[in-house]
N, C-alpha and C positions, 0 to 999 in steps of 0.2 A: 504493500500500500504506500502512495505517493506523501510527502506531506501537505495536509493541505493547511493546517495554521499553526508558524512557528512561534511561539512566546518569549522573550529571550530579555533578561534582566530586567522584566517591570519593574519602574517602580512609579506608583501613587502617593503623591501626601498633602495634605492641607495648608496650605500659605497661613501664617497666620500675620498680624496688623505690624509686629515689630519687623517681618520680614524674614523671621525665623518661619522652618517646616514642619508640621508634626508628620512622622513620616507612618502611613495605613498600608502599604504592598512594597516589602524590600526585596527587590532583585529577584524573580519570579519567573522563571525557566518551565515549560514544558512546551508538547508538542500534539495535533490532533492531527489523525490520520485521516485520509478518505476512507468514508465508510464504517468509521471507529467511535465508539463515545467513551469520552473521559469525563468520570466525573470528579470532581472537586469536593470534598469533605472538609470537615471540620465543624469547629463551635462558633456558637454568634459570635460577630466581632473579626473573625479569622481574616475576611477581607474575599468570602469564596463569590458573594454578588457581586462586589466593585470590581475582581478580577476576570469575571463571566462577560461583567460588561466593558470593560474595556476591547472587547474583540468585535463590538459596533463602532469604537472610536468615541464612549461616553462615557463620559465620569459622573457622579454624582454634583449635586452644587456644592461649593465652600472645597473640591479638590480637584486637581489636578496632576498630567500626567508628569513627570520631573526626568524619566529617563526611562532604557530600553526602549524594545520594540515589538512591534503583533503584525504579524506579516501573512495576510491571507492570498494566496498565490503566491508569492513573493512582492507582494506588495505592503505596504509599510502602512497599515490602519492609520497610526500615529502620524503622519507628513500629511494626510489627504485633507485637502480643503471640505468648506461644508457642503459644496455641489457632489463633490463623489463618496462625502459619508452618504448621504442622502440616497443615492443611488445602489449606496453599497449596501444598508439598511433597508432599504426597498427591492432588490434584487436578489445579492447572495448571504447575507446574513438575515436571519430571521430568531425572535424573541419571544419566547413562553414564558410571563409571566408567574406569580404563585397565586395568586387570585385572580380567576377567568370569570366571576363577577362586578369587580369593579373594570375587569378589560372592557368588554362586553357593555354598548351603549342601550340602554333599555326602549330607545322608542324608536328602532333601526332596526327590519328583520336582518336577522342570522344571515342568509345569503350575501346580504350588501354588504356587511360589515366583514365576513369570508374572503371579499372578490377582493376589497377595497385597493387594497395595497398594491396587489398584481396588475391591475386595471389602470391604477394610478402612474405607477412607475413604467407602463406601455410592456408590463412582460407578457402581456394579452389581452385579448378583446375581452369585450364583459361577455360573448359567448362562449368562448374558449375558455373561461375563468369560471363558469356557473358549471359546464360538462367538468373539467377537472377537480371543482368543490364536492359535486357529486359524485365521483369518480372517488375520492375522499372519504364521504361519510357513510359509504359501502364499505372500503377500507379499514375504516373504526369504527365498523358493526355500530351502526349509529341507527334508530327507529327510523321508519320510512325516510328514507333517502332524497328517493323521490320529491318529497313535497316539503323534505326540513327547513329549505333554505328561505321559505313564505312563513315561515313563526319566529316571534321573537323571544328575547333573550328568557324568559321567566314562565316561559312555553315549556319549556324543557327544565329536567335535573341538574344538579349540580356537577353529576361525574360526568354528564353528556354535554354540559357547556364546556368542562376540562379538555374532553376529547378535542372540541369543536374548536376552540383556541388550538391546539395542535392544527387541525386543516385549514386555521387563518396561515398561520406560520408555513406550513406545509405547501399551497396553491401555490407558492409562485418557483416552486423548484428550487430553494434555496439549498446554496454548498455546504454552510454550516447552519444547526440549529443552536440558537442557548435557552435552555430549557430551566429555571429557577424555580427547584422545591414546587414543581407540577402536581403534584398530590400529597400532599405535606395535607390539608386541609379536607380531603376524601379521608370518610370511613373506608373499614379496612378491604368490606366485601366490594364495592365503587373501585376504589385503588386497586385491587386485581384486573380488574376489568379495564382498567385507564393504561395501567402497566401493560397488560397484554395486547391492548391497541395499540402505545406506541413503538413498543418492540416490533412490532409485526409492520407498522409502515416502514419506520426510519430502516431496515433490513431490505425491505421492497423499493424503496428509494433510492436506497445504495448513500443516505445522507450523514453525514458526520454531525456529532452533537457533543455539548459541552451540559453535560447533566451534574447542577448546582444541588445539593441536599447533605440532612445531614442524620438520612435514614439510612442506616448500612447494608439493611434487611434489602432495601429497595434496590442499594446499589448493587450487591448480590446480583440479581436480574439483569438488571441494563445494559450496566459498561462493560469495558474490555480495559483498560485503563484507570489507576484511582493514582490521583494528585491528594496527599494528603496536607490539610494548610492552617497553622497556628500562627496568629499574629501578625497577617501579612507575608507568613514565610513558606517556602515547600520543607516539611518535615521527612516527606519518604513519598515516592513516586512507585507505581507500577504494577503489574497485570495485575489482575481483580484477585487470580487465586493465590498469586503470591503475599497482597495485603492483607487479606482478608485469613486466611490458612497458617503464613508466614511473616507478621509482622517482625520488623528488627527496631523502628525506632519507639522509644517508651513509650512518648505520646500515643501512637498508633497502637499499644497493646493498652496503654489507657482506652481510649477509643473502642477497639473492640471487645476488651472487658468489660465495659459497660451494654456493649450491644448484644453483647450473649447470655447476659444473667438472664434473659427471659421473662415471663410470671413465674413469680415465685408465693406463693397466696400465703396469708400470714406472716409477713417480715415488720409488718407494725408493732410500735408500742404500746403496751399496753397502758390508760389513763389513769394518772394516780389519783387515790383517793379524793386530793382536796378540790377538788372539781364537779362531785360525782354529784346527780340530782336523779329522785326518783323517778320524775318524766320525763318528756323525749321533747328535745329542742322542739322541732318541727313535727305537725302531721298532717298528712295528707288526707281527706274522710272523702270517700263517695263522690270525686272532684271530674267535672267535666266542662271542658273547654276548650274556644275558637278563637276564630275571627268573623267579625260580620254581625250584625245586627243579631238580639237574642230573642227569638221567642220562643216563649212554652218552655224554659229551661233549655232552651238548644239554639247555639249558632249559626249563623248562616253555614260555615263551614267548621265542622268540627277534627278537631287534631286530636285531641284527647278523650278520653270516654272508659268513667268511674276508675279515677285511680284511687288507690289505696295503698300510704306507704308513712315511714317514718322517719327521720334523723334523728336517733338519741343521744344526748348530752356528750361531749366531745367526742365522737365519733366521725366515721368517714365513709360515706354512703357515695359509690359509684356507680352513675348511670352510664348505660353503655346502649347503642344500637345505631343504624344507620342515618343517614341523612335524611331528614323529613319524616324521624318516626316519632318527634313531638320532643327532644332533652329541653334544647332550648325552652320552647314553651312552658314545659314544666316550671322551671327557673323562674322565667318570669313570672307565671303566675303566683309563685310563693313569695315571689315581689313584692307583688303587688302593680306592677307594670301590663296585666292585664287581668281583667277578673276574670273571676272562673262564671262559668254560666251556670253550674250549679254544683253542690257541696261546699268542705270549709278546709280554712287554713288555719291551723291551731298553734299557736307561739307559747311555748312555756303552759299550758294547760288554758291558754283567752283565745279565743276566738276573733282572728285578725277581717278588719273591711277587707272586699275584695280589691278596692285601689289606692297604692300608696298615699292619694291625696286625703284619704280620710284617714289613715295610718299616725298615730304621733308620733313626735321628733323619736322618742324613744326606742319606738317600735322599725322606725324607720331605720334609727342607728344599728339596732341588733340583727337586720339583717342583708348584708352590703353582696351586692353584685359586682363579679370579675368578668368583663367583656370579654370574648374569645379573641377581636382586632383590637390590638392595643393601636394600630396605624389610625383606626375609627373614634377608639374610644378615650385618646389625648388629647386635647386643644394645641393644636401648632403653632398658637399664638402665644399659649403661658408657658415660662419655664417650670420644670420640673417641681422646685421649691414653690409656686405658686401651685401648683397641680395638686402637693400633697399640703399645701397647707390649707386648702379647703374646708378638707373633711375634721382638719385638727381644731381649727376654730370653731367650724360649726355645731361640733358635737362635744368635744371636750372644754370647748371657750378659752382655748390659747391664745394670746395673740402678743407679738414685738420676739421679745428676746425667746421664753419658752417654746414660745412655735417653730422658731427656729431651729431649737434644739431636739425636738419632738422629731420635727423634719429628719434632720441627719440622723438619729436615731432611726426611724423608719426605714430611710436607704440601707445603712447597717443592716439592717433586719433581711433585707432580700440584697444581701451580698454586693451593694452598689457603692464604689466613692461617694463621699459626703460632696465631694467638687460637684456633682453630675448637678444640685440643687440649681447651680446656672447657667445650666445647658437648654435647651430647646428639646423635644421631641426626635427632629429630625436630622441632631446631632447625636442619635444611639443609632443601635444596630437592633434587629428586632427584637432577639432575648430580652438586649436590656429593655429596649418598650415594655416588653410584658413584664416585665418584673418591678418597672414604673406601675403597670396597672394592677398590678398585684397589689404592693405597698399603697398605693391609692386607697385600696379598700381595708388593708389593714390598720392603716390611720385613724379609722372610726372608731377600733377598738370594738369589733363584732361580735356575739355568739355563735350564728353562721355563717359563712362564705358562702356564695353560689357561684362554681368557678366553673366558668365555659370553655371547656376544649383550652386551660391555660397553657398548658404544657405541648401543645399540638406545633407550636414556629420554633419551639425550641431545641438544640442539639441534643445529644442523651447524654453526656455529660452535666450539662446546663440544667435540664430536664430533670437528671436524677438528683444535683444540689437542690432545685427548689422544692421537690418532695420532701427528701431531708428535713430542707426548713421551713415546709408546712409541719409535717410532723413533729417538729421542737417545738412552731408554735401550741401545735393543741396540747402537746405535754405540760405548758408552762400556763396558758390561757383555758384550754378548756374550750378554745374554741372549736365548732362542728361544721364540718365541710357537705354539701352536696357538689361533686366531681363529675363532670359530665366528660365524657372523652371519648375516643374512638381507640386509644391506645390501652391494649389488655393489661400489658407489661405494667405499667401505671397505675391501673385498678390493681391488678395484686398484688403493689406491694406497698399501696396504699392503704385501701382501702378496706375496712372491716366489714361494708355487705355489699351487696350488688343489686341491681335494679336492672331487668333486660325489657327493654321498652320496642315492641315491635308496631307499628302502625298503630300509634296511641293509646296501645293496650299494654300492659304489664304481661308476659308472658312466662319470667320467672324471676323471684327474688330470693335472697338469703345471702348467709353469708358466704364470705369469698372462696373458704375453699370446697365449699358445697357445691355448688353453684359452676364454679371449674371443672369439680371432677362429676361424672355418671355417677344418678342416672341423671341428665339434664335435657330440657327444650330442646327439640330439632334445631331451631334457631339460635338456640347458644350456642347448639354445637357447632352449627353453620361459619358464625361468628371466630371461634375458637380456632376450626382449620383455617382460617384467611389470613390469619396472622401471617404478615414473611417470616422467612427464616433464610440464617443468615449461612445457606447454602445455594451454591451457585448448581441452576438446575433447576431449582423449587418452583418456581412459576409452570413451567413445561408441565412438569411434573402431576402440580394441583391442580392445573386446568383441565387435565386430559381425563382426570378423578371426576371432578367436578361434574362438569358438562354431563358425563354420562348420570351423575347420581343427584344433580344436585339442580333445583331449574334457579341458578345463580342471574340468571341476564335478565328473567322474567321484574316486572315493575313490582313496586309496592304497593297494594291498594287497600286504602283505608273504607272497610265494609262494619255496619252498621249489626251483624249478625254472622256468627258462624268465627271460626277461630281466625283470625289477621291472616296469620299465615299461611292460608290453606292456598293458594293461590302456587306457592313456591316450596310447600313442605314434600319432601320426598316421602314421608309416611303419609301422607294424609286419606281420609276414609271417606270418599265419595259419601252423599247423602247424611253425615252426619258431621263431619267438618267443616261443612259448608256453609249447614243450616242452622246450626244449634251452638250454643256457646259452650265453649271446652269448661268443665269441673276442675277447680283449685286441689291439686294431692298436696300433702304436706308430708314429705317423708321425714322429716325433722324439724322441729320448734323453730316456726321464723323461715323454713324454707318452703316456698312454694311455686308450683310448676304447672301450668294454666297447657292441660292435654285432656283432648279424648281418649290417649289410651292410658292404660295401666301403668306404675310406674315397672310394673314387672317388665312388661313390652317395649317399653322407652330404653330400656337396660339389655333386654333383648335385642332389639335394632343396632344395637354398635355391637355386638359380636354375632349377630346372626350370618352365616355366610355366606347367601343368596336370600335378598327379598324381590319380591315384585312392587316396583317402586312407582309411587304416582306420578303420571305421567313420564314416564321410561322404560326403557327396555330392561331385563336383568344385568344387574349388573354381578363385577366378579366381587371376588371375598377382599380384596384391598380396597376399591371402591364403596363397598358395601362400609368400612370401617372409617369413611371419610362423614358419613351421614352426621 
């Protein structure tokens, strides 16, 4: 293979007012092949975006490029005026952001926003660019084909707008792709399906790509090449199985020591005494809720429908399920950010309004919401120390010297320089955002947390510190977490129960290592094989499992009667799953498992060695143990 972009002593850093540099990318060496993906590792901060993107010829604002060179054909990115970046960014470089709904203009169908680029920069007609989109969304097994390119953005799912951003980037036959943490934000069973789409183009393609993450499990799959990067530096370069197999430098067995501990269920502390309260923070009673105008106890559109669950007193309750099965909303509504259309929300044993605005200060304080975008949920206009001093005045009445000190305290708290208090937003790296948004909420001094997807931008390093230091905090506070996430790994060694939330219904809760091991929900289990692993192969491997045993590609549909999942369950029992709502088993205190069959049967299904599976042909006895 030829090279097609040489990298060779980058270096990036930020001018600052005296004239001195702070220097972000030193001297930064490697190479991408035609037809080869490299991808770029490490922890926030490492410098793997600024480095991704310097191969458009773009730096972020407040930095620039100070030396070496990025030479795509043997062309020098760095020397090119703005006429041939332009072109070169419209032509042969193309960019996959990490959120494909803020890419994605919401009142532009899908098609036009697809063509646009290609169209733009003359590399085809708008005919030639509509057959090649489509030609595309057949490619990444994308729902009717045919007619995608006439709906727009909010028409479709989230892992179908990921793909869909691929076939923007993709339409105009770009030489390389940079792809940045692509499904960092898909659930895990979405993220198979995204991953095995873009494998299978960029392979069909024959196009080289520079894949940004700092998912190892992920990078497993894709590359052929891993650049490993701390600090703006290359630590250790080279093929996937020699990194990943064969690490020689520390950092890098840091790194992959973290990525292979797995779930491990029960690695939590246990809460000491002076905390302990005989009821349970939060409850959830007989709760149903939407969006949309309510009548009769019901929304115009309902997400959720009669939950029933708990958080007790320092504890850590993980919600888990896919995209659009209602976490989020749950969250909210214990908010109080939307009411429930019917049941209650019970705080310390009182009976909470359904909207924050009738909620007192009090109530408001004890219970604080953690955004999943910290990019969304900072003000770009206030620095940091204005950010967190907010919540310190408001609710605790600091203000001059103490808030101050309250402030840097805080950042302590979530691992940050006390300097960061004068920084901006969009002078961090994303970790550190979320770790702003974190300490935001911890400033109020809560009893629960409602943390969305926090841990989802960050590296497993990163990752695994701030779990750490939630868990010191509830040791020391007492405070109680609801964890919403897509990462299992997270949940077990987080959190003390589990919540599996399928299509707004509860389909199995208890505690974590219940709930992990059989007998469990077809759809836990589902969940549980999707996990990557961090063996090169594995994608191939699950898919060819899958497909036959598993109807993984089939939609989610939110039905009013009959079990969620029947739609996609590979046990499921024609004429009784369909129509009737599945019986709560409880094979242990606190755990329960929302099935028509027996738990005998649920336990039976993962070792039986041939079933006749709904809608499937038989499958063999290794596929059968994938169910």
């Amino acid at each position: 293979m030829t090279e097609l972009l040489e990298v060779k002593g980058l270096k990036i850093a930020a001018p600052q007012k005296d004239g001195s540099e702070i220097p972000i990318v030193k001297g930064v060496d490697f190479n991408v092949k035609a037809g080869e993906v490299v991808a770029l590792i490490g922890e926030s901060g490492s410098g793997k975006t600024t480095i991704s993107l310097g191969s458009l010829g773009y730096t972020k604002p407040g930095l620039e490029f100070t030396g070496g060179s990025i030479k795509l054909h043997g062309n020098d990115i760095l020397t090119m005026g703005n006429d041939d970046l332009r072109s070169l960014r419209g032509q042969k470089v193309a960019y996959l952001a990490q959120s494909a709904a803020a890419t994605f203009n919401p009142a532009i169908t899908i098609g036009e926003q697809v063509t646009e680029s290609a169209v733009l920069h003359g590399v085809m007609t708008q005919e030639e660019a509509t057959i090649r989109a489509t030609e595309l969304y057949h490619a990444l097994e994308l729902p009717d084909p045919e007619l995608l390119g006439g709906r727009y953005p909010h028409q479709v799912s989230g892992g179908q707008l990921q793909r869909l951003m691929a076939a923007m980037a993709l339409v105009g036959r770009p030489d390389l792709l940079v792809l940045d943490e692509p499904t960092t934000a898909l659930d895990v069973t979405t993220q198979i399906e995204v991953l095995k789409a873009f494998k299978k183009v960029i392979q069909e393609e024959g196009s080289a790509a520079i894949y940004v993450t700092h998912d190892l499990a992920v990078v497993a799959q894709i590359a052929d090449h891993i650049v490993v990067l701390y600090s703006g530096e290359v630590q250790e370069q080279g093929s996937v199985d020699q990194i990943i197999n064969n690490p020689q430098h520390p950092y890098t067995k840091r790194l992959m020591a973290a990525a292979h501990a797995g779930p491990k269920p029960g690695m939590g502390d246990k809460l000491s005494g002076d905390h302990d309260k005989d009821i349970a923070n939060v409850q959830v009673k007989d709760m149903t809720a939407g969006y949309g105008e309510i009548r009769d106890g019901k929304p115009a559109i309902t997400v959720l429908r009669d939950i029933n669950m708990s958080v007790k007193n320092g504890h850590v309750v993980g919600v888990i399920g896919e995209s659009g099965c209602g976490k989020s909303t749950l969250a909210r509504v214990i908010a109080g950010l939307l009411p429930a259309a019917q049941g209650n929300i019970i705080l310390d044993g009182k009976t909470l309004e359904g909207s924050y605005k009738q909620r007192t200060k009090l109530e408001l304080q004890k219970i604080q919401f953690v955004y999943q975008m910290a990019d969304t949920a900072l003000n770009p206009k206030q620095m940091i120390g204005e950010i967190l001093g907010r919540p310190i005045e408001m609710f605790q009445g600091l203000t001059g010297k103490k808030k101050r000190e309250k402030v840097a305290e805080t950042l302590r708290m979530v691992e940050l320089p006390v300097e960061f208090e004068n920084r901006y937003p969009a002078e961090l790296s994303g970790g550190q955002k979320q770790r702003v948004n974190l300490a935001r909420s911890l400033a109020a001094e809560p009893e629960i947390m409602l943390c969305d997807e926090v841990t989802s931008a960050l590296d497993s390093i990163v990752g695994s510190n701030v779990v750490k230091l939630l868990k010191r905090l509830r040791d020391l506070t007492g405070v109680s977490f609801m964890f919403i996430t897509h990462d299992l790994s997270t949940v077990a060694a987080f959190a003390d129960e589990i919540v599996v939330l399928y299509a707004g219904r509860i389909v199995e809760q208890g505690p974590v290592d219940e709930v992990l091991s059989p007998p469990f929900h077809p759809y836990t289990r589902l969940l549980i094989s999707s996990v990557p692993e961090m063996k090169i192969g594995w994608l191939e491997e699950t898919m060819k499992k899958r497909e036959m045993a598993v109807g993984i590609a089939r939609g989610v549909e939110i039905t009013a009667v009959g079990c969620p999942f029947y739609n996609r369950c590979p046990i499921a029992i024609d004429g009784t799953c369909n129509i009737k709502t599945p019986p709560v088993h409880e094979p242990t205190p606190g755990h329960q498992i929302s099935c028509h069959h027996s738990l005998e049967d649920i336990l039976g299904f993962e070792n039986a060695p041939q079933q006749v599976l709904h809608g499937f042909e038989k499958a063999a006895p290794d596929d059968a143990a994938i169910l």
